[in-house]
C-alpha positions in Angstrom: 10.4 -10.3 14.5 8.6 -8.4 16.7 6.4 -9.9 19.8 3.8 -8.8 21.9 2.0 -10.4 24.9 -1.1 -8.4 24.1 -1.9 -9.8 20.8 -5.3 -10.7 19.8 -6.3 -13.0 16.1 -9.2 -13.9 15.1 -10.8 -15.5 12.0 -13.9 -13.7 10.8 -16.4 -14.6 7.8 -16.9 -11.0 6.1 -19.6 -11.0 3.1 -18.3 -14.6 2.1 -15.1 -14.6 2.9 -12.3 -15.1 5.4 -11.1 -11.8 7.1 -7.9 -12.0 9.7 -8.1 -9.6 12.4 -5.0 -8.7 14.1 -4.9 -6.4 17.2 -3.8 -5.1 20.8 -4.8 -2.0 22.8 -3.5 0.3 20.4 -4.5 -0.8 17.0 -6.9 -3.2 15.3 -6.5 -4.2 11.3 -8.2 -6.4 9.1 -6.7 -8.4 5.8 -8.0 -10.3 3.8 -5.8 -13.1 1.8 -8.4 -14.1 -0.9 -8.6 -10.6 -2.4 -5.0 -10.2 -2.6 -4.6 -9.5 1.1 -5.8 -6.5 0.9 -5.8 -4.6 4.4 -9.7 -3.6 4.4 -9.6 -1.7 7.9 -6.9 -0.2 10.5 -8.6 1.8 13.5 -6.9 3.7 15.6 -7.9 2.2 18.8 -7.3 5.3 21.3 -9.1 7.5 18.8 -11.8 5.4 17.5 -10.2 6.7 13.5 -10.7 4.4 10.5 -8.2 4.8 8.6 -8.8 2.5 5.2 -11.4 4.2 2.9 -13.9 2.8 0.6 -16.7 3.6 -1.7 -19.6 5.3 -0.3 -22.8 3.2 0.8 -20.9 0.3 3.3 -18.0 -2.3 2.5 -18.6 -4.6 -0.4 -16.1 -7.6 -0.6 -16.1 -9.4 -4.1 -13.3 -11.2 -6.3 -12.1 -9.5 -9.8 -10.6 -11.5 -11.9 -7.1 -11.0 -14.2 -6.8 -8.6 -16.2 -9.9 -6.3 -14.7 -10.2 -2.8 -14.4 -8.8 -1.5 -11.2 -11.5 0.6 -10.9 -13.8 -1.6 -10.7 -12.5 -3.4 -7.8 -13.7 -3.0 -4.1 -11.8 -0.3 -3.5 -11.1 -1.1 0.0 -8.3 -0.4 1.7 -5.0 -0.9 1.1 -3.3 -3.4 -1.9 0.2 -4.7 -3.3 0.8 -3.0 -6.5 3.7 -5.6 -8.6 5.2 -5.3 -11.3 3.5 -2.6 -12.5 1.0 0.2 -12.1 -0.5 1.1 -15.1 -1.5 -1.6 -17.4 1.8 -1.9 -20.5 3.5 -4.0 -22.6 6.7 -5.2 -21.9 9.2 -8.0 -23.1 6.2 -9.3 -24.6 4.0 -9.6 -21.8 0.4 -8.0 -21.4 1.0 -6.5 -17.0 -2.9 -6.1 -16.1 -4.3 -2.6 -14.3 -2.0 -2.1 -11.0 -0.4 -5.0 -11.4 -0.9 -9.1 -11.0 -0.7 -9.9 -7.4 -4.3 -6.9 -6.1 -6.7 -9.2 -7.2 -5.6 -13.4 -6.7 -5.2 -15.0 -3.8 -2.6 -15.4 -1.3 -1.6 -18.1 0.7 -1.5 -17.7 4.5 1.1 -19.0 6.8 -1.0 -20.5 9.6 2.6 -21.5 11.7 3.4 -17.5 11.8 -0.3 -16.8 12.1 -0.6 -18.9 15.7 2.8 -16.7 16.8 0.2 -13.6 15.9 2.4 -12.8 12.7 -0.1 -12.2 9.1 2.7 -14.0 6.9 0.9 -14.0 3.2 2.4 -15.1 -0.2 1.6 -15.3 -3.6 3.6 -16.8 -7.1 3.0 -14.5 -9.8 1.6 -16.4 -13.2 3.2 -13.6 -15.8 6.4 -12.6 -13.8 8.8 -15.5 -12.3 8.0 -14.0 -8.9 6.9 -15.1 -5.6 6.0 -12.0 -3.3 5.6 -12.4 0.4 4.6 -10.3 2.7 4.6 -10.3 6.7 2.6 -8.6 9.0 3.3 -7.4 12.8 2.4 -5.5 15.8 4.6 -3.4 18.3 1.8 -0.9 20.2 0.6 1.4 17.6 3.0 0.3 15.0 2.8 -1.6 12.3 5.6 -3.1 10.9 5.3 -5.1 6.9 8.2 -7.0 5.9 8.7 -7.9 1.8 10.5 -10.7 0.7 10.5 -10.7 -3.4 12.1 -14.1 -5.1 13.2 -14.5 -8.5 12.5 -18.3 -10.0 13.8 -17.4 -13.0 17.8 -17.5 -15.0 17.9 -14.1 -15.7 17.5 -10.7 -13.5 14.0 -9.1 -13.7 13.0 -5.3 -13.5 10.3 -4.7 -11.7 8.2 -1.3 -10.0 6.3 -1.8 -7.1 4.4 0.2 -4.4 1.7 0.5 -1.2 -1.1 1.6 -2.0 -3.5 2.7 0.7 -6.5 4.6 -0.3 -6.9 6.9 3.0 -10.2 8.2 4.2 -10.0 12.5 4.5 -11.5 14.1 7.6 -12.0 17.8 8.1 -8.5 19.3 9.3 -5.8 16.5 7.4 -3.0 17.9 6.5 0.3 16.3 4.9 3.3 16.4 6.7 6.7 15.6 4.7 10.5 16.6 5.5 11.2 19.6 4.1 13.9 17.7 1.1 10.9 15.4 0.3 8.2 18.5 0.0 11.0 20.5 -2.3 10.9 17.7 -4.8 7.4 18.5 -5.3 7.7 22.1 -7.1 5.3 23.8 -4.6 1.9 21.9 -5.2 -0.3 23.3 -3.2 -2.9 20.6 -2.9 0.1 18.5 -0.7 -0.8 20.5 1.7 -4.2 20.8 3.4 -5.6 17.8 2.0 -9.0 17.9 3.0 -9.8 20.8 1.2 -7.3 21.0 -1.5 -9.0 20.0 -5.5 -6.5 19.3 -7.9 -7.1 21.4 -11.3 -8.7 17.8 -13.0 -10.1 17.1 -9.5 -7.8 14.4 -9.3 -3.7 14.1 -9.3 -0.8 12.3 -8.9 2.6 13.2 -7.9 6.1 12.3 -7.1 9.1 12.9 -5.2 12.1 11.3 -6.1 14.6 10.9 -5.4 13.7 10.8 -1.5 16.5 11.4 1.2 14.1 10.7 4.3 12.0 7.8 4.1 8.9 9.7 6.1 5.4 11.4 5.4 2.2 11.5 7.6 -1.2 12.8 7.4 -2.2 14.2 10.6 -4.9 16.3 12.0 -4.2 19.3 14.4 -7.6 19.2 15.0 -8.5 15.5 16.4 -4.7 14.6 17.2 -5.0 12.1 15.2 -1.6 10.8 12.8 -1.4 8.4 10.4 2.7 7.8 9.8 4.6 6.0 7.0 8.8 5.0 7.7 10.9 3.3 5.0 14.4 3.0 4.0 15.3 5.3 1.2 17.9 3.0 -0.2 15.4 0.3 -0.5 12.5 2.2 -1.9 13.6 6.0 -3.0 10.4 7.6 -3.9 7.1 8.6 -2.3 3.6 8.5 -4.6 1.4 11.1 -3.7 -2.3 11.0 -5.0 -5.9 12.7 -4.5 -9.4 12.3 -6.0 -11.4 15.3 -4.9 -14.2 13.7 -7.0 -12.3 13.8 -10.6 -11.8 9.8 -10.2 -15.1 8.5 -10.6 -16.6 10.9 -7.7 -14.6 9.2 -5.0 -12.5 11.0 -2.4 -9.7 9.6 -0.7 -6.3 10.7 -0.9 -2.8 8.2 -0.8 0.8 8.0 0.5 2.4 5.3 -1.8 6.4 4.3 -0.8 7.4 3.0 -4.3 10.5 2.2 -6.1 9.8 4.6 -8.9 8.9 7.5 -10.2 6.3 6.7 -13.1 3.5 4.0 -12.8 4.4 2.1 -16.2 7.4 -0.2 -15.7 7.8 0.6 -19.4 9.3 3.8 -18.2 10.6 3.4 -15.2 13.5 0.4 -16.7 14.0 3.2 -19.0 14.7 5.8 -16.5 16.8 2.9 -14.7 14.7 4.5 -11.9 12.8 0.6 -10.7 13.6 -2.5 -8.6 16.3 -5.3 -10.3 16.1 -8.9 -8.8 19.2 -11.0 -9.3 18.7 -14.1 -11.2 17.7 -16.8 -9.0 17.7 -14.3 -6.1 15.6 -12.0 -3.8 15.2 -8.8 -2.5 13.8 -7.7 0.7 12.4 -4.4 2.2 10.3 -3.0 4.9 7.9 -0.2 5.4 6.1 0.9 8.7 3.0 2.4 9.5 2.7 4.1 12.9 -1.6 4.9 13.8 -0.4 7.9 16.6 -2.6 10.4 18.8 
């Protein structure tokens, strides 16, 4: 685990509920465990950038409950998407909109919280899962740690994925290695971001599988980057998506490590292109985020 001297938490009441702030000089972010600790703000200190979008007309923070549209959620920020994406069937099961874990509560780990770690879990009520998720700082980078355990007698597929919903400024452009931008077939609107509209006004994409476990949106312009690391064994595919008003009038665009290459578990076991718990075991993976100038 990483440490830092510099570290500064705090407990904040935002529109009813509890909001933990974790910063230092370089980076401030905001998570909140009772809407499934959803990150609702990371600014780029040095800049003054926020990075997390959300609807127009200010923050609005309120609970959903199971089985809700995802849409009509806050739309704040960035969420845990497990086991599933789009709402399916499978092995008899009903898996809600984006999954089971966006919307319910998590636990917080107020030992790792003192030691200025965000350590949040949550037991899953359809899967056999518990999901935990921990939080750090290192200067401007953020570094999430996954832990997902199986409580059941038989292995379990699953498809998971980080899903930030990024605010576009004039000037952002996408930046991918060159094998990750080759698995896209030349779609132009991976490029300049801001100004790019996908033919519905709205698109998702994927490349798969990844070699380089990398992409960014930066801006020339302002200086400002916004970087993504991961391990390509662990999670081999990178989730690209843009609403240039097509998805009910919102615009934000989204750099999603996953573990597949479809959004409907359904699929993606199909494919044999998804996660695989061992029975009675776990699985753990990382991802960082990096808020450069």
């Amino acid at each position: 685990m990483m440490k830092a001297p510099s570290h500064r938490i705090a407990v904040r009441q935002m529109q009813g509920f509890d909001a933990y702030h974790l910063g230092n000089e370089e980076i401030e972010l905001a998570v909140v465990p009772a809407l499934g600790a959803r990150l609702i703000s990371l600014k780029n200190l040095r800049t003054g950038r926020e990075w997390m979008w959300h609807p127009p007309g200010g923050l609005k923070l309120f609970r959903n409950r199971p089985g809700d549209d995802f849409s009509n959620s806050p739309l704040a920020g960035m969420d845990e998407c497990l086991p599933t994406i789009t709402p399916c069937s499978w092995q008899g099961l009903e898996l809600p909109d984006h999954g089971e874990v966006w919307n319910a509560p998590w636990q917080v780990d107020a030992g790792a919280w003192e030691n200025g770690i965000l350590k949040t879990s949550i037991r899953l009520k359809l899967f056999p899962f518990e999901f935990e998720r921990a939080i750090e700082l290192n200067g401007n980078e953020i570094l999430i740690s996954y832990q997902l355990n199986n409580r059941s007698t038989e292995k379990r597929h699953f498809l998971w994925a980080v899903h930030p919903l990024l605010r576009l400024e004039a000037g952002d452009r996408l930046e991918l290695p060159d094998s990750t931008r080759a698995l896209l077939n030349g779609a132009m609107w991976v490029d300049a971001v801001d100004t790019a509209v996908p033919e519905r006004g709205h698109a998702k994409m994927f490349a798969a599988p990844v070699s380089d476990g990398r992409s960014a949106v930066v801006n020339p312009g302002t200086g400002d980057r916004l970087e993504f690391f991961w391990n390509p064994a662990e999670n081999n595919t990178l989730g690209l998506w843009l609403t240039r008003g097509g998805w009910h009038g919102h615009h934000h665009f989204a750099l999603e490590p996953m573990n597949a290459d479809t959004d409907a578990l359904p699929q993606a076991v199909e494919r044999n292109r998804c996660g695989v718990v061992p029975a009675h075991g776990s699985l753990n993976w990382q991802i960082r985020i990096r808020a450069g100038a």
